[in-house]
C-alpha positions, 0 to 999 in steps of 0.5 A, a space after each residue: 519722491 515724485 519723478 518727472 513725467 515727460 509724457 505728462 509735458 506735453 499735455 500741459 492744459 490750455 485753460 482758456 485763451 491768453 487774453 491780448 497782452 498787455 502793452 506788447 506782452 502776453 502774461 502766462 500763468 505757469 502752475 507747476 507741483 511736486 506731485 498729480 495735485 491740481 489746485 485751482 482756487 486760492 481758497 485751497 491753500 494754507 498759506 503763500 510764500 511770494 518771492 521776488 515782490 520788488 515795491 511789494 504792490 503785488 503783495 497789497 493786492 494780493 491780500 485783498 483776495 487771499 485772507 491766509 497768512 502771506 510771507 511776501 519777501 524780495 532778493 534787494 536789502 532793505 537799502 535797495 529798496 529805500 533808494 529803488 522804490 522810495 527815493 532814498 527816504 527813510 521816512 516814506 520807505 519805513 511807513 509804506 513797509 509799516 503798513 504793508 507790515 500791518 495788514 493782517 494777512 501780512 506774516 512776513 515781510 522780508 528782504 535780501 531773500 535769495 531764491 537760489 539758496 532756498 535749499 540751503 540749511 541757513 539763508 540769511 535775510 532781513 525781516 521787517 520788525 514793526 515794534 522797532 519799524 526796522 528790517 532787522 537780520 535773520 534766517 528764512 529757515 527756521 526763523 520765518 519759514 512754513 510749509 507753505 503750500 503757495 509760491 508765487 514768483 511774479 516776472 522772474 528775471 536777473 540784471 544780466 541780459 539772457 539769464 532768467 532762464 538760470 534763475 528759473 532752473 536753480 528756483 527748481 532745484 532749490 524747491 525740490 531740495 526744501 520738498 526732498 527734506 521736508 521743508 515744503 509739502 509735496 503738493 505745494 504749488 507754485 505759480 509763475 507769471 511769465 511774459 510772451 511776446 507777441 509776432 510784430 510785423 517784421 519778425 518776432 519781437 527781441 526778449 532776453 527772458 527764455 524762461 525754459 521753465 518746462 525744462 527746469 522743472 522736469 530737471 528738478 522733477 516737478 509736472 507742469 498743470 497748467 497755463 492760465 489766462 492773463 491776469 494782469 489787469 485784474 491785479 493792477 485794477 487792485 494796485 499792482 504797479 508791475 513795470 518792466 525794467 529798463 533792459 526789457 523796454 529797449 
């Protein structure tokens, strides 16, 4: 079982600038393994698993740049959805999830997936049934889960002001659970864009998400590889809505 490494922590690498963020943010890619692997190129991996996709714009520009099969999932129900995203109509919310369902990369589409019980034996959520175009009830473990070797978890963050960091350290443990009994490899990657705030005249700007993510994953044993440059603007160049909530833009 791999064990932290604190010495390695403090040389995580800085592989290019972060780029001027984007409205008053700085987006930074976190990429954190169970083990010494350093992927690089999407192209290494098998498959992705992507968590907390809210409108699922993330996941329709990524499959344009990851051909691999792609299990894209969001906490909400598939009634949050309709009403948060598609107006509480039925009739577009089903045909926007019908055709995300229908690029072929798409494996999975999932709702009511709660991270902080990806450990767990059963882990109810609702899958997107296209023959019936109706999420229908199920159990992430073993009904729609592989050993995937990508995770990716956009802006994590929780309705309760100052908790985000809670919901990264319990995202740390769940995985090293599915990593200690074999549900995900010990290499897999996961991959996290987190906001930073830049210096304003006046005093640093107020923001309630202190990930702590380097803690967290020393926690749960896992090694910090690497920092990224922003991306945003490339993934909304392919559609990617990503908006900020309305706690964040106060």
């Amino acid at each position: 079982v791999p064990t932290a490494k604190t010495a390695e922590m403090t040389q995580v690498r800085e592989r290019s600038r972060l780029e001027p963020g984007l409205d008053d943010t700085a987006v930074k890619r976190i990429k954190v393994v169970a083990d010494d692997a350093d992927h690089v190129d999407y192209d290494e991996f098998r498959n992705a698993l992507l968590l907390g996709e809210a409108d699922f714009t993330f996941t329709r520009a990524f499959a344009t740049m990851f051909d691999r099969p792609i299990t894209a999932s969001e906490y909400g129900s598939a009634a949050d959805l309709c009403s948060r995203y598609h107006e509480d109509n039925e009739v577009k919310f089903t045909s926007s999830m019908a055709s995300l369902a229908a690029i072929p990369n798409v494996s999975n589409v999932l709702a009511s997936l709660n991270c902080r019980i990806l450990g767990q034996d059963v882990v109810p959520c609702q899958r997107f049934n296209s023959l019936s175009s109706k999420f229908e009830d199920c159990s992430f473990w073993p009904d729609v889960s592989d050993k995937f070797s990508l995770v990716i978890f956009n802006f994590p963050h929780t309705d309760q002001n100052g908790k985000a960091s809670r919901l990264v350290r319990a995202l740390f443990k769940q995985l090293r659970m599915c990593v200690d009994d074999g549900r995900l490899p010990s290499d897999f990657t996961l991959e996290m864009r987190l906001r930073e705030f830049n210096e304003r005249e006046g005093g640093w700007t107020k923001h309630r998400a202190a990930y702590c993510h380097e803690e967290a994953a020393a926690e749960s044993s896992f090694t910090p590889v690497g920092r990224y440059p922003d991306d945003l603007r490339r993934w909304q160049e392919l559609g990617y809505e990503h908006t900020m909530t309305k706690r964040d833009a106060n």
